[in-house]
C-alpha positions as CSV (number, residue, x, y, z in Angstrom):
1,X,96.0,116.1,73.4
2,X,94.2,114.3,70.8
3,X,93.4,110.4,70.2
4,X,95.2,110.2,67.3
5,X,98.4,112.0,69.0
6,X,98.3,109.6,71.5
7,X,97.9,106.4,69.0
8,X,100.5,107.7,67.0
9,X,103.2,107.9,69.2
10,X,102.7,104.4,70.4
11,X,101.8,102.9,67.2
12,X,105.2,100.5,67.1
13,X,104.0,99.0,70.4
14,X,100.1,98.2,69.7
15,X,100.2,94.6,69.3
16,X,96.3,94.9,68.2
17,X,93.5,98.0,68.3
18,X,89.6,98.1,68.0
19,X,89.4,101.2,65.9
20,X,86.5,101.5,63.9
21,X,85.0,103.9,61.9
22,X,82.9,106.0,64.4
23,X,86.1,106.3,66.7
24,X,86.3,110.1,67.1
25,X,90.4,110.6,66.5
26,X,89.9,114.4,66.8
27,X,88.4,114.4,70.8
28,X,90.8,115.3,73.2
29,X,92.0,113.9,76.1
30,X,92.8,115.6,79.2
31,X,94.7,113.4,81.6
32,X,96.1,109.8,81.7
33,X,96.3,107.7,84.8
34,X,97.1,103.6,85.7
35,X,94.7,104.1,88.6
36,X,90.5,104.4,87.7
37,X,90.1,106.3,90.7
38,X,91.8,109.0,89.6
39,X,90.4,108.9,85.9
40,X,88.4,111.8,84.6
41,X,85.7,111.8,81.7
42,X,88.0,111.6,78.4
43,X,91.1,110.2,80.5
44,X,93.4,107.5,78.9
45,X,93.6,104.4,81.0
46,X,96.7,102.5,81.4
47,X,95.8,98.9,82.2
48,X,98.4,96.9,83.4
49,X,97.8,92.6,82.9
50,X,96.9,91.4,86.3
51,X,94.8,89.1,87.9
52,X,92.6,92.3,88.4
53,X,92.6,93.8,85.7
54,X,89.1,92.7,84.6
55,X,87.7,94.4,87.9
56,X,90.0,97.5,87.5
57,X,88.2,97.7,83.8
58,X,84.7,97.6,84.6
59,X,85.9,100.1,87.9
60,X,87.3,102.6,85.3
61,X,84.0,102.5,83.0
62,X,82.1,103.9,85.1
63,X,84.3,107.2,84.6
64,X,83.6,107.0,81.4
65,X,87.9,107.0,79.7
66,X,88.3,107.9,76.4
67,X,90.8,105.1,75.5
68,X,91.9,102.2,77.5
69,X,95.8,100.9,77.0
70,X,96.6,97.5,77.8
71,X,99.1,95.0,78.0
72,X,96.6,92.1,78.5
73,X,96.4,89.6,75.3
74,X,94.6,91.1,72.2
75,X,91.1,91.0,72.3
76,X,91.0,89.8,76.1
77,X,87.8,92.4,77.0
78,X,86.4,92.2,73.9
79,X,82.9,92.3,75.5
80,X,83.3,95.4,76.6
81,X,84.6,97.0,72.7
82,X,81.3,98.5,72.2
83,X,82.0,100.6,75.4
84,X,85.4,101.7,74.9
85,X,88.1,101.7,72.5
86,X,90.7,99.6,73.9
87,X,94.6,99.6,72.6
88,X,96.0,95.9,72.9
89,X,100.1,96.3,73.2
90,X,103.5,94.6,73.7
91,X,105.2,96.1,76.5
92,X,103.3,98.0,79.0
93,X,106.9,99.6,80.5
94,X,107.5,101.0,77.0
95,X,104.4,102.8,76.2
96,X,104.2,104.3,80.2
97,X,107.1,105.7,79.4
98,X,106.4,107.2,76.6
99,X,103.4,108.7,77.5
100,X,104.7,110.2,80.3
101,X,107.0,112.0,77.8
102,X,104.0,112.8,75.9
103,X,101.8,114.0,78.7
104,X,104.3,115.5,80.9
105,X,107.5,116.2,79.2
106,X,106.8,120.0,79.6
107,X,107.0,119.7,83.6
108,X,109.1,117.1,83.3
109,X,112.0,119.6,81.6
110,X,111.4,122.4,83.9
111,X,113.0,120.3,87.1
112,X,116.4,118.6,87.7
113,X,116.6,115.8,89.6
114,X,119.1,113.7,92.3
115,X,118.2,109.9,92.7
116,X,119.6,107.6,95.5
117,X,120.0,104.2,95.8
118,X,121.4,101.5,98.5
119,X,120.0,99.0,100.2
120,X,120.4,101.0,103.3
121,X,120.4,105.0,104.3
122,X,118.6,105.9,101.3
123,X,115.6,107.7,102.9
124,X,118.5,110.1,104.8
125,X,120.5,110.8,102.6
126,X,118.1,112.3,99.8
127,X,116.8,114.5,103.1
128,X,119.8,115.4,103.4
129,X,120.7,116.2,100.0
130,X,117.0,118.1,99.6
131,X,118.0,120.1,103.1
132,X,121.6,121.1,101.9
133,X,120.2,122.5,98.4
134,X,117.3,124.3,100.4
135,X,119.8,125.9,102.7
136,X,121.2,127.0,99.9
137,X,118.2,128.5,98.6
138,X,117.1,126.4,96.5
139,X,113.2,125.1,96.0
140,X,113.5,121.3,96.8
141,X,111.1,118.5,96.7
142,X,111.9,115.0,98.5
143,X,110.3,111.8,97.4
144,X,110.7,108.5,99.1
145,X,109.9,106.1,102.1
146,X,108.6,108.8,104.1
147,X,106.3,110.4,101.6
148,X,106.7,113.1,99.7
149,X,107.6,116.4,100.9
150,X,108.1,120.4,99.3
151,X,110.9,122.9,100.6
152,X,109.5,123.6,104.1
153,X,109.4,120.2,105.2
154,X,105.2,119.4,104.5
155,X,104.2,116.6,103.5
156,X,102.1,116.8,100.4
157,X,99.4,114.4,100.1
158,X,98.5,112.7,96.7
159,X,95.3,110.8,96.2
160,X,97.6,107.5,95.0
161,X,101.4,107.3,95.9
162,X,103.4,104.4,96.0
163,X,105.3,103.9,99.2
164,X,109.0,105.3,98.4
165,X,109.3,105.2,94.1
166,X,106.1,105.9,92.8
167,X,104.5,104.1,89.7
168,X,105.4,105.9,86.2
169,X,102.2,108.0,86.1
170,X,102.0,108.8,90.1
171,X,105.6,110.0,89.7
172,X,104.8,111.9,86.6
173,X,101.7,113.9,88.8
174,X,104.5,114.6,91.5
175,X,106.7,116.1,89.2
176,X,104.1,118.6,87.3
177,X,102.6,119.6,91.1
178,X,106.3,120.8,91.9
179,X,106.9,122.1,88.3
180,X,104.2,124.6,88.6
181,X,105.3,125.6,91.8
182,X,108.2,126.5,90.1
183,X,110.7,124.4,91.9
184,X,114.7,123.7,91.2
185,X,114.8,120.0,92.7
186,X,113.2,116.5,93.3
187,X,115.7,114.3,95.1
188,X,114.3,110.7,95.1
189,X,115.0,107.2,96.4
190,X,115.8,105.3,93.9
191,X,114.9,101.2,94.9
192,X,116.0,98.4,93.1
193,X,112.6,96.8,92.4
194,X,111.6,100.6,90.8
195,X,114.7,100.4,88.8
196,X,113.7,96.8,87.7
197,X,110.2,98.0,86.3
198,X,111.6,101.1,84.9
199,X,109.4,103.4,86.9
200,X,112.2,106.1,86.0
201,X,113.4,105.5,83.2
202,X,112.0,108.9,81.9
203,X,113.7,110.6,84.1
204,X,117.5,112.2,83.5
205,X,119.0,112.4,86.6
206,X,121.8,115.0,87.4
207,X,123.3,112.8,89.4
208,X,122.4,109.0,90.8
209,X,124.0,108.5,94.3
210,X,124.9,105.1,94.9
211,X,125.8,104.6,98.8
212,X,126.3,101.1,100.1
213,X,125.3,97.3,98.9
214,X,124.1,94.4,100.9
215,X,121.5,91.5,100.5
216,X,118.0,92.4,100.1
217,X,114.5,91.8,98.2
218,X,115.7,88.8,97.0
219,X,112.2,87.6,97.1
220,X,111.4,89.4,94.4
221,X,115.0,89.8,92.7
222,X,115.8,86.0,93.7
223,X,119.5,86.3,93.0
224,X,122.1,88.8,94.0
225,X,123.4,89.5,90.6
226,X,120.0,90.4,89.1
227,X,119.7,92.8,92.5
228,X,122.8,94.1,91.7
229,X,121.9,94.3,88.0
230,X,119.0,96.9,89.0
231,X,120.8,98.6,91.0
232,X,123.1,99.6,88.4
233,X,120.2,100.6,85.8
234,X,120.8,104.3,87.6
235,X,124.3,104.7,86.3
236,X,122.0,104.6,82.8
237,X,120.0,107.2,84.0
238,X,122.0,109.6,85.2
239,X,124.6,112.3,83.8
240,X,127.2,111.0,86.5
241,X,127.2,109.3,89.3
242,X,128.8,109.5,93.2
243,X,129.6,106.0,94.2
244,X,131.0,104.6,97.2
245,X,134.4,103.4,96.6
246,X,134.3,100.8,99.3
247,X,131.4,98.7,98.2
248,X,133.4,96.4,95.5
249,X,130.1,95.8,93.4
250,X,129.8,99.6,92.0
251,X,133.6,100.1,91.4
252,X,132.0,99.2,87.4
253,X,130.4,102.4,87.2
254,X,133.4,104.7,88.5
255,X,133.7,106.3,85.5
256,X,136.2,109.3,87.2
257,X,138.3,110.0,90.3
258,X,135.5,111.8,92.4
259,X,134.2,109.4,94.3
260,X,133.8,108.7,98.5
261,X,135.2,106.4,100.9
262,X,136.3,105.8,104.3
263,X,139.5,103.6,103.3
264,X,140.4,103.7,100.1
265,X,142.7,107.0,98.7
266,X,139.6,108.7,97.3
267,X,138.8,112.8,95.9
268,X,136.0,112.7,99.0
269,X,137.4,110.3,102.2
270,X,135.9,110.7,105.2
271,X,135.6,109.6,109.0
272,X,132.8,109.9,111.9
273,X,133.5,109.9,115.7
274,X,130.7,109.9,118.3
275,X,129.7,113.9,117.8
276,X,131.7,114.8,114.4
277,X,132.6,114.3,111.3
278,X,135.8,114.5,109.3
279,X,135.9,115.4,106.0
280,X,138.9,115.7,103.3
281,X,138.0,116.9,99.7
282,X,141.5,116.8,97.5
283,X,143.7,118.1,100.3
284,X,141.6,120.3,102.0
285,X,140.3,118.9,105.5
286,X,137.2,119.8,107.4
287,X,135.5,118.8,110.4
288,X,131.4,119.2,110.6
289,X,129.6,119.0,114.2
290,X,126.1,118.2,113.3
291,X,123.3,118.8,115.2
292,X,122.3,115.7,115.9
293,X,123.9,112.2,116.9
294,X,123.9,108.7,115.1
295,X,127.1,107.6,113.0
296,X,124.9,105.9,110.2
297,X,123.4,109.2,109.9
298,X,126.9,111.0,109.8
299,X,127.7,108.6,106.7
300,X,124.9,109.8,104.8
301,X,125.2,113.5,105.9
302,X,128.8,113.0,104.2
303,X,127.6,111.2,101.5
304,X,125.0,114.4,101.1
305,X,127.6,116.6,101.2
306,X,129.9,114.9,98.6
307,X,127.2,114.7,96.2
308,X,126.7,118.8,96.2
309,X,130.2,119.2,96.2
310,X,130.5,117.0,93.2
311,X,127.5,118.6,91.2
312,X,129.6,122.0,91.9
313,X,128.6,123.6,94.7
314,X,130.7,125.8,96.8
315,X,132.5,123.6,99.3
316,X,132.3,126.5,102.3
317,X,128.6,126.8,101.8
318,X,127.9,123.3,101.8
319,X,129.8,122.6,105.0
320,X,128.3,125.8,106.8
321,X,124.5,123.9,105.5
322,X,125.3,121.1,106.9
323,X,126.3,122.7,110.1
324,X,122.4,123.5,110.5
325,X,120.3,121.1,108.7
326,X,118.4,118.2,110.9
327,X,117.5,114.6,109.7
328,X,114.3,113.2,108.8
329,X,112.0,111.9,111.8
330,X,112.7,108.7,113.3
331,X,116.0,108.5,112.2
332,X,118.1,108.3,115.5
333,X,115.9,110.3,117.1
334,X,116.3,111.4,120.5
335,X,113.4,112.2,123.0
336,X,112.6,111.7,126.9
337,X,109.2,111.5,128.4
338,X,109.1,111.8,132.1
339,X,112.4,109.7,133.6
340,X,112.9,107.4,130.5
341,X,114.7,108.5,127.5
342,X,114.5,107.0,124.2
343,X,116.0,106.7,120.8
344,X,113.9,106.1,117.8
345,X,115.3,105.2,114.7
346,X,113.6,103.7,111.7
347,X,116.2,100.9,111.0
348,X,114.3,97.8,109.6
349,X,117.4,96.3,107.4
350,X,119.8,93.8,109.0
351,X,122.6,96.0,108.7
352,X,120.9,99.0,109.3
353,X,119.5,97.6,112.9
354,X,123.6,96.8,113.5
355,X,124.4,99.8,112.9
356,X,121.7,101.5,114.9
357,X,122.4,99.4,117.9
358,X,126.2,99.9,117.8
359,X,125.9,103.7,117.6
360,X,123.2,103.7,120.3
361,X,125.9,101.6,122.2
362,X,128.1,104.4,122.1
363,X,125.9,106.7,123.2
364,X,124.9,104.9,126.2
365,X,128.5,104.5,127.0
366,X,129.1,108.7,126.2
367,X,125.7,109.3,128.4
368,X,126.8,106.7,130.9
369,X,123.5,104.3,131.0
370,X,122.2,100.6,130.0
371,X,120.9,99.8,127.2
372,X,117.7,98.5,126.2
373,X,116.6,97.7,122.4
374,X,114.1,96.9,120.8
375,X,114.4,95.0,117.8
376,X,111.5,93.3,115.6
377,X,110.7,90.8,113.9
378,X,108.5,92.1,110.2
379,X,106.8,89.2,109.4
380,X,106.1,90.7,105.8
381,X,109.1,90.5,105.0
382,X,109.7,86.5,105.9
383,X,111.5,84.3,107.7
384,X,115.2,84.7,106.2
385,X,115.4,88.2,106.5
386,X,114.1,87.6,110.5
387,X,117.2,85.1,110.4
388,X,119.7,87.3,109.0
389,X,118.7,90.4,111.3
390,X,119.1,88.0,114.6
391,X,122.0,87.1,113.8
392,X,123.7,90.6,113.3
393,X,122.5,91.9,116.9
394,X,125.7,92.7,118.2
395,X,126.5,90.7,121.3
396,X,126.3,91.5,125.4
397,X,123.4,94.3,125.0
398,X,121.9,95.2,128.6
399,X,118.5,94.1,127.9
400,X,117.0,92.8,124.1
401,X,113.3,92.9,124.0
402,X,111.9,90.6,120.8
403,X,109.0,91.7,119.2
404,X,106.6,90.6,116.2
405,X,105.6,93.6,113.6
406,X,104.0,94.0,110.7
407,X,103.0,90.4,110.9
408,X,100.7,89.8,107.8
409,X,99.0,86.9,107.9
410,X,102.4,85.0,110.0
411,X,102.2,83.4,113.3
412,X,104.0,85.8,115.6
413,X,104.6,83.3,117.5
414,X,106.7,81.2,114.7
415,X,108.5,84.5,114.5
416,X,109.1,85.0,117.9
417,X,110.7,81.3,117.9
418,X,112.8,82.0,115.0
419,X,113.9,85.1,116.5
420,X,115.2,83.7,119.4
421,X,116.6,80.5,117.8
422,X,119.1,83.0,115.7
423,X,120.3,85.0,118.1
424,X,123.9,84.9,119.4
425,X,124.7,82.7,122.1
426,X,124.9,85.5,124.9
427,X,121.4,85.9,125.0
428,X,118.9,83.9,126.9
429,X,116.0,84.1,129.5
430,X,118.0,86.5,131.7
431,X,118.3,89.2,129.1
432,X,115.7,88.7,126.5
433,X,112.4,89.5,126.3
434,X,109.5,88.7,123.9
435,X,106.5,90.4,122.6
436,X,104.0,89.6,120.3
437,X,103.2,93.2,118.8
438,X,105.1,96.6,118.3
439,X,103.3,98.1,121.0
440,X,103.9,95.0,123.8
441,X,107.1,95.4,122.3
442,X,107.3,98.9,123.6
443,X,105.6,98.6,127.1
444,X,108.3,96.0,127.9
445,X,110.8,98.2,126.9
446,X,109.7,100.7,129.4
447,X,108.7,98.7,132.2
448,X,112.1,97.1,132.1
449,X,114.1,100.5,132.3
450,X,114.7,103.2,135.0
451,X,116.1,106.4,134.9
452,X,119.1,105.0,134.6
453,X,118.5,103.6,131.1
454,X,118.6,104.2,127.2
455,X,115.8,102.9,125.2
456,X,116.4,102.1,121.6
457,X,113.5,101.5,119.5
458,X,114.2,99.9,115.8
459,X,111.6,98.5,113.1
460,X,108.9,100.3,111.5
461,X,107.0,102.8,112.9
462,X,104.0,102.8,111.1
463,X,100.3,101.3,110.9
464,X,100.6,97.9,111.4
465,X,99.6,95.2,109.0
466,X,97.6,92.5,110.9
467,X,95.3,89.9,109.6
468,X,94.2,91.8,106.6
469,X,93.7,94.9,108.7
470,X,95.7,98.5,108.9
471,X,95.9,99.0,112.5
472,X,96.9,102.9,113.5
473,X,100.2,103.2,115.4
474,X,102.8,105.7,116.1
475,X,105.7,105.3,118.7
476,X,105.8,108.8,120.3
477,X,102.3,109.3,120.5
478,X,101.6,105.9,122.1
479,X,105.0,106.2,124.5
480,X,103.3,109.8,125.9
481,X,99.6,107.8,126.1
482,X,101.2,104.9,128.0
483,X,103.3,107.5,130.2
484,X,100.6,109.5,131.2
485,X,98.3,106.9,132.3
């Protein structure tokens, strides 16, 4: 690619340009990146207005970038002209996207692509949909919460990756690494806030999946019609869509009769029981015993199979997939270390943590033990969503252990207080317990069961945000080193 190729194709956008004379327009440039640390000699550098960006640009000079593209106000690093020619323009989103087209639209072409989005499930269902299509033979890559992931189930490490829908030009890297591997599929989650910056928008999907719709990030979308609004941005971006019929907000994109539900009289309807699924497509009726429990997983494994089905697929085949696929880790995830048996389940959502504890309520009840869950209170994610999660534990549990996670730079005990002051009224001191951290969290979990018990354990399971510090934490592993002391 050379400099004046790239110039040209944004021209409409440069709001002003240091050009001059001794530029050389012919040089080529190799690469283009929004993060200096992975810049190259001769790399374009996308520098988005921040109240970094004048660190990030003296960072990304000492690679040496050919050009530097920013949104920041013309002539802002005008000291630094004589270093580097430096693009001023009007709408960073704009110009990402169309150099990703410019830099990548060869890779880009070779792949098709699935995108999910819901404010809940949609980590399991692209698995889902990426372990149907591989059981099918296909080469299929999964991109989301969880990382990023190729056919076999590894997870591929990228220098820079941003957790669940990467930035425009960390996506764009993804999707040339899988293109020349040669591979049919990326299925990705799709979030709203992604949507809202139009970190796809170069992307054509061959199907957007849109599964259910509930309050959340409304700290950054403040309203629920402008999270609603992003949400919808897929329908744009997609060929056609598979919407749940029962969620009244995405009945506006329905633009046919193939479409899913559990109520309504739709092509796809279907219903879970404790160990099975039922299925009807048109008038045909099927019934799918996955390997694995969890009804909130059952809903997106039917979900997974209704979107195959609708991009064509043969209906026996998908249903004999789905017969042998697992779920992600961590989601509902059964496992039993010496005499006390536990169920892990990523649910961090208020509805997702109701529906976690009601199915792990039935499973107790199938099994024939107490339960015991665990469920926590994120402080990065503030104080109303710690409200609205108390308030949908579902009443009379066995035991409910309270726990502070991912605190940030809260008090964990202010959110240990509001936990406790929004719970329903049939919990108290006699079946409630607190704990300042995840892993107290855990250890009261355990010394308050017997063999006679079912732990559940919600919230995130990852490194732990704490006072400006990452600190290193996995459930399982720290369950089998507590155990074995």
């Amino acid at each position: 690619m050379k400099v004046f190729e790239v110039i040209e194709a944004i021209k409409e956008n440069i709001a002003k340009h240091n050009l001059s004379e001794s530029v050389r327009m012919q040089d080529e440039v190799r690469g283009i990146t929004s993060m200096y640390q992975d810049l190259c000699a001769g790399d374009v550098f996308m520098l988005k207005a921040s109240g970094n960006s004048g660190k990030y640009l003296e960072a990304a000079l000492e690679y040496a970038p050919g050009l530097i593209i920013t949104d920041f106000k013309a002539d802002a690093f005008k000291a630094f002209h004589n270093q580097v020619d430096i693009i001023y323009i009007r709408n960073y989103n704009d110009v990402s996207i169309r150099m990703v087209e410019l830099f990548y639209g060869k890779h880009m072409n070779q792949l098709k692509y699935i995108a999910v989005t819901g404010t809940n499930g949609k980590t399991t269902t692209s698995h889902f949909i990426g372990r149907l299509l591989s059981e099918l033979g296909l080469k299929v890559a999964t991109v989301g919460t969880l990382g990023i992931f190729d056919h076999t189930y590894e997870k591929v490490v990228f220098t820079h990756s941003t957790p669940t829908t990467p930035m425009h030009f960390e996506f764009a890297e993804v999707i040339k690494y899988f293109a020349l591997r040669d591979y049919d599929y990326i299925v990705y989650e799709a979030t709203s806030i992604a949507l809202d910056q139009r970190r796809t928008d170069f992307i054509s999907n061959e199907i957007g999946v849109f599964n259910n719709f509930s309050p959340e990030h409304l700290d950054y979308h403040k309203t629920m019609e402008n999270y609603l609004a992003s949400k919808l941005k897929l329908a744009s971006l997609s060929e056609q869509c598979l919407v749940n019929a029962d969620v009244p907000e995405y009945r506006s994109i329905m633009d046919d009769s193939y479409h899913f539900s559990k109520h309504q009289d739709t092509y796809y309807r279907f219903r879970t029981d404790i160990d099975h699924i039922d299925l009807r497509v048109g008038a045909a009726h099927y019934t799918v015993k996955p390997r694995f429990l969890g009804g909130h997983n059952y809903i997106n494994l039917a979900t997974s199979i209704f979107t195959l089905l609708k991009l064509g697929y043969d209906v026996d085949a998908v249903i004999d997939a789905s017969r042998k696929i697992s779920p992600p880790v961590h989601r509902f995830e059964l496992f039993s270390k010496n005499t006390y048996d536990f169920i892990l389940d990523f649910a961090h959502t208020p509805i997702a943590i109701n529906e976690s504890i009601i199915n792990a309520m039935k499973y107790a009840e199938k099994v024939d033990k107490k339960l015991i869950v665990m469920v926590t209170g994120i402080g990065l994610r503030g104080y109303e969503k710690i409200r609205m999660t108390m308030e949908m534990v579902p009443e009379n549990l066995h035991r409910l252990v309270l726990a502070a996670e991912q605190v940030g730079y809260e008090d964990e005990y202010e959110i240990l207080k509001m936990m406790q002051s929004s719970l329903p009224e049939s919990y108290d001191e006699t079946n409630t317990i607190t704990a300042i951290s995840r892993q107290e969290g855990i250890v009261q979990a355990i010394n308050h069961a017997d063999d006679a018990s079912v732990i559940l354990l919600t919230g995130i399971n990852e490194p732990q945000h704490y006072r400006g510090e990452l600190l290193a934490h996995d459930d399982k592993a720290f369950i089998f080193s507590y155990l074995d002391k």
